[in-house]
N, C-alpha and C positions, 0 to 999 in steps of 0.2 A: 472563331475562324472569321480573318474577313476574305470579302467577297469583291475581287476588284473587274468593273464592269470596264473594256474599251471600244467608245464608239466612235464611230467614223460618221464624217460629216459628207453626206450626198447631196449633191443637187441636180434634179432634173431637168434637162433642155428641152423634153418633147416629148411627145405623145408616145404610144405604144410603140414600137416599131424603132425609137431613137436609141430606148435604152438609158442608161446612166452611166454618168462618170463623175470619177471620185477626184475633186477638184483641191482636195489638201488632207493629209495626213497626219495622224498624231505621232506623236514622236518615236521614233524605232520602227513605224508599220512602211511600209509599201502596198501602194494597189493590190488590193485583195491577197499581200500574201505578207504575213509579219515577217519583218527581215531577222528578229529572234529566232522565228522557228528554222531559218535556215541552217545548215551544217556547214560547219568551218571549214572550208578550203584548204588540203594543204599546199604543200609548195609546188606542186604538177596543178593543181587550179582544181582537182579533183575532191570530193565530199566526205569526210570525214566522218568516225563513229564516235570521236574523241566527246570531252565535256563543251558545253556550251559557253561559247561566250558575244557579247557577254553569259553573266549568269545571270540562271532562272530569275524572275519574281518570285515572292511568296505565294503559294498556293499552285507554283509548278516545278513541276521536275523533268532533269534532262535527263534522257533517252535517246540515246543511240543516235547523239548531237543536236536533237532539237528539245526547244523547254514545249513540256506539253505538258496539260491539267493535269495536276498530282492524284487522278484517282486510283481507286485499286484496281479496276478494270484490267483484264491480261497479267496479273500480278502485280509487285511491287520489284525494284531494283533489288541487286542482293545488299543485303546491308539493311532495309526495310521492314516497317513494318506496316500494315493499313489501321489506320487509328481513325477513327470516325470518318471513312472512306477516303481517307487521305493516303498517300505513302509517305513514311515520317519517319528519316532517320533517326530513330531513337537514341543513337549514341552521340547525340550534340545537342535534339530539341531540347531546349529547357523544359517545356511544357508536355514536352512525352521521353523522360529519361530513363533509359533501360526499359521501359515497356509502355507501352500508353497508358496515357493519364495520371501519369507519376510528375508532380510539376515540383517542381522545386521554388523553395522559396520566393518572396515577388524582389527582395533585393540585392543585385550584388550577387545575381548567381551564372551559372554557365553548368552546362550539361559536356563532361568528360569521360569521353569510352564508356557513356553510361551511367555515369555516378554522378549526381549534383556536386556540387567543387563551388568554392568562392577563395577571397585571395585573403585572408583572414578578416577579423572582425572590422577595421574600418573598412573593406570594403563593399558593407554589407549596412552600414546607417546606422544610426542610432536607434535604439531596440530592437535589433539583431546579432543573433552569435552566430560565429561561424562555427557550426557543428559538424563534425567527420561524419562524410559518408552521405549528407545532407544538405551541406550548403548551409545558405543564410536562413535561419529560424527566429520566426519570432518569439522572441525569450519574456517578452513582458506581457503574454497569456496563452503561451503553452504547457499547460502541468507537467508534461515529459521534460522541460527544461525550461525551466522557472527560474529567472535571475539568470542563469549561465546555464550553458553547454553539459545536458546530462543531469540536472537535479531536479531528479523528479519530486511531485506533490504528492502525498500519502492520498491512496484511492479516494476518489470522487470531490477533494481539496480543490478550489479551481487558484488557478494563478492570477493574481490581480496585482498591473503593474509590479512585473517581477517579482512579488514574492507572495507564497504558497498563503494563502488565506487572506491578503490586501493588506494595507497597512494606514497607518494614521494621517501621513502626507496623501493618499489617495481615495481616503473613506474607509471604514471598515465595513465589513459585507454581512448580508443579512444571513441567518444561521438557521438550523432549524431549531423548533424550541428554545430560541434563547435570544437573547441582546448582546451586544458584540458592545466595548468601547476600548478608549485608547488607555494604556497604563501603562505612563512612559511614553516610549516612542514606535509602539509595537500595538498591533490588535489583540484581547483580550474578552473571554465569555466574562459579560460583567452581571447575568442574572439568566437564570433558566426557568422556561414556565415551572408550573406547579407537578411534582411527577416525576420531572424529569431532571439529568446531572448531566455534567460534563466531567469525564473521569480519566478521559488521553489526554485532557491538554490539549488537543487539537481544535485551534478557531476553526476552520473552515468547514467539520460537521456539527458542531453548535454542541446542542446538549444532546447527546449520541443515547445514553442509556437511562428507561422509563423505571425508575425507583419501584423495587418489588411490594407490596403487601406484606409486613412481618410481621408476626409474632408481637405483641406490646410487651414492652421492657426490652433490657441489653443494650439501653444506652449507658448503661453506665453499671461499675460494680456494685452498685448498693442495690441498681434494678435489675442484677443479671438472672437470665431467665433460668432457670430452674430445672436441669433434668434429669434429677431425682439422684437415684443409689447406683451404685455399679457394684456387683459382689464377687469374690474371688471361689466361685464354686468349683468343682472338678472343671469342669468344662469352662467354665470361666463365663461370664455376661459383657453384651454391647451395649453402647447407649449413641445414638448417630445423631448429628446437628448440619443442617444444612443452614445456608442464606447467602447475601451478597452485599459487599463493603462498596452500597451508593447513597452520597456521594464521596467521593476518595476519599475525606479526612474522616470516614463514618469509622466506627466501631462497632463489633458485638461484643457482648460481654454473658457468657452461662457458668453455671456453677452446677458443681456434683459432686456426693459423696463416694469414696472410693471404700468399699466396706471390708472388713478382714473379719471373716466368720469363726469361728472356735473351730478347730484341728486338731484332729489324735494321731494323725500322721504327717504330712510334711505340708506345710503354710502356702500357701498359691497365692499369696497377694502381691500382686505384680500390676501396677496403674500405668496404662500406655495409653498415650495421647498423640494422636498422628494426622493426618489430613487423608483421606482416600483420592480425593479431589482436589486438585490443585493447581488452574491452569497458568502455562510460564510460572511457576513458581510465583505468582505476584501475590500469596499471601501468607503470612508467618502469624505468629502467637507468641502471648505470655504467659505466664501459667504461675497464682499464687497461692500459696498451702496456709490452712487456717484464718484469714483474713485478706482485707482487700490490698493490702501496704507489704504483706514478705513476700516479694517476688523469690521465685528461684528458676525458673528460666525465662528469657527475654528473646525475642525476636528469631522463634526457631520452629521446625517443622515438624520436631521429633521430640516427647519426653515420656521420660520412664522416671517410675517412683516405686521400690519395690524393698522388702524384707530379706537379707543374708545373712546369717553368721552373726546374729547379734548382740549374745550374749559369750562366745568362743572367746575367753582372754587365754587361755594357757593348757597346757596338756594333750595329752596322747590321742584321745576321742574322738569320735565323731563332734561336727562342732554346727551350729547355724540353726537353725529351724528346720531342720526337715532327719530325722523324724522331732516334732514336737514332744514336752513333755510338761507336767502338770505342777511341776512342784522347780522351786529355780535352786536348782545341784549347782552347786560351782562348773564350771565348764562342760555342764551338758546343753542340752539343746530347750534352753525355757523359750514360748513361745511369747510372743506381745501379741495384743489387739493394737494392729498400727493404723487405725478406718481414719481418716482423714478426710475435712472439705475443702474443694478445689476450685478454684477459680480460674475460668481461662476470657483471655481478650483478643479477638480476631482481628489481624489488621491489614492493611495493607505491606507488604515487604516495603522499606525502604532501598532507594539505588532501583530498582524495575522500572522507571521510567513512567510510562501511562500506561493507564491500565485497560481493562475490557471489561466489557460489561458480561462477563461469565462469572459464577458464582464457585464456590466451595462447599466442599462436605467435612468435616471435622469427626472423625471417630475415636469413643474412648471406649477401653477394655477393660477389664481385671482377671487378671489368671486367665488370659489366653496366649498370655507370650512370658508365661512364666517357666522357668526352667526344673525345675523344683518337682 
């Protein structure tokens, strides 16, 4: 707010009793009475309640034909608001638009019926857009609209020189846990401390997720860890694996035997392999039967490996494995031992984009989702 002082220049002729007179005036005032604050005459020569003219200076306002100090005092005019003791039409101040202390941008802007307004982007300079509803915005370090009008930066990304994490022409920005360099023409995490990954893709929070403690082994199929037998009992058995694929191009790799126990009545070996846990879908599996090289399923969230009708080529009978029988009749029901080792590989889903640093749970069954 400023603050405009008007003094008048006196000078004394005499002692007590003379008094003083005001021997020049500043521009617009009259002897002790500002010809501003007079009311406009109309055409009978009579006083007027009309607007002032001229008009106010800053920091007053007219009333009831004279400009007098814009305070709140006695209220404000209708239309008004008091904004740090002031009366402040809000529906024009740039600097109290629609309500006090609502400023609109510092270029190129104007406050209309309330709303910031500018007259498109050149009117507004160079690194500013003219955004609806808002006026002139600085676009080359406001993450709400980063580069242009509306594109915002992924939470706590700050904008530097227009775009979302800095760029090569402007420096790239310090990150946490991590170094940032150029690759290409673009900012890029080019090393993260020790611990930690970078697994969104995202420069501007650096290396976001601190690499878990696991398990030794499962990098690979030859080290895959080990979690034992799954057997096809009445009831069937679990076997559960947790972790997390950091940093993104990580892998696990566990292996289990899927067991088929001896049956006098109908076979329950049924191997299902699922994920319980699995957030945004950002992780899929492999899954290979007797060695590391025969893949039979690739990049999926769901497998089944199970025993039907295996020996049924022809006739009237009952046919499949259930009920089992001991001796292999032509098209009865001979039973196999089909126990098999499994190998699975955790990975990241391709196409999901970046990922999170939340983890997965992997569960495998036998003869709990058998139908048999």
């Amino acid at each position: 707010m400023k603050v405009i002082i008007r003094s008048r220049l006196l000078l004394v002729l005499g002692s007590v009793g003379l008094g003083c007179a005001l021997v020049a005036c500043a521009t617009g005032q009259g002897d002790d009475v500002d010809v501003r604050d007079t009311p406009r005459p109309d055409a009978d020569g009579e006083a007027t309640d009309g607007g002032c003219d001229p008009p106010c200076r800053a920091g007053e306002t007219c009333i009831r034909g004279r400009c007098m100090p814009a305070t709140c005092e006695g209220g404000c005019p209708s239309g008004q608001q008091c904004c740090g003791g002031i009366c402040t039409d809000t529906r024009t101040d740039p600097n109290n638009c629609g309500s006090c202390g609502v400023n609109c941008a510092p270029q190129g802007n104007s406050c209309f019926a309330g709303t910031c307004s500018c007259n498109g982007a050149a009117a507004c300079g160079a690194g500013f857009g003219c955004c609806e509803g808002l006026g002139c915005v600085d676009i080359t370090s406001n993450p709400a609209h980063c580069g242009a009008c509306g594109n915002a930066c992924d939470p706590g990304i700050e904008c530097l020189s227009g775009t979302c994490g800095g760029s090569c022409e402007t420096g790239c920005p310090d990150v946490p846990h991590g170094r940032t360099a150029c690759a290409g023409t673009t900012c890029a995490i080019a090393s993260c401390d020790e611990g930690w990954a970078d697994v969104d893709g995202v420069v501007g929070n650096g290396c976001e997720c601190e690499v878990p403690a696991e398990t030794p082994g499962g990098e690979t199929c030859a080290t895959a860890i080990d979690l034992g037998s799954v057997s096809d009992t009445t009831s069937g058995e679990t076997l559960t694996a947790r972790g997390a694929i950091i940093p993104a191009d990580d892998v696990d790799w566990y292996t289990f035997v899927g067991t088929d126990i001896p049956e006098t009545d109908c076979d329950n070996f049924y191997v299902d392999v699922r994920f319980s846990s699995n957030p945004g879908d950002q992780f899929a599996f492999e899954v290979f039967a007797g060695d590391c090289s025969t893949s039979i399923c690739a990049g999926d969230v769901l497998f089944t490996y199970y025993t039907d009708y295996n020996d049924a080529t022809s006739g009237p009978e009952v046919r499949g494995e259930c009920p089992c029988t001991t001796v292999n009749t032509p098209a009865l029901n001979m039973c196999h031992d089909s126990s098999k080792r499994f190998y699975v590989k955790v990975r990241r889903a391709s196409g999901t984009g970046g990922g999170t640093c939340e983890g997965y749970e992997l569960t495998i069954t036998n003869g709990v989702y058998s139908t048999h």
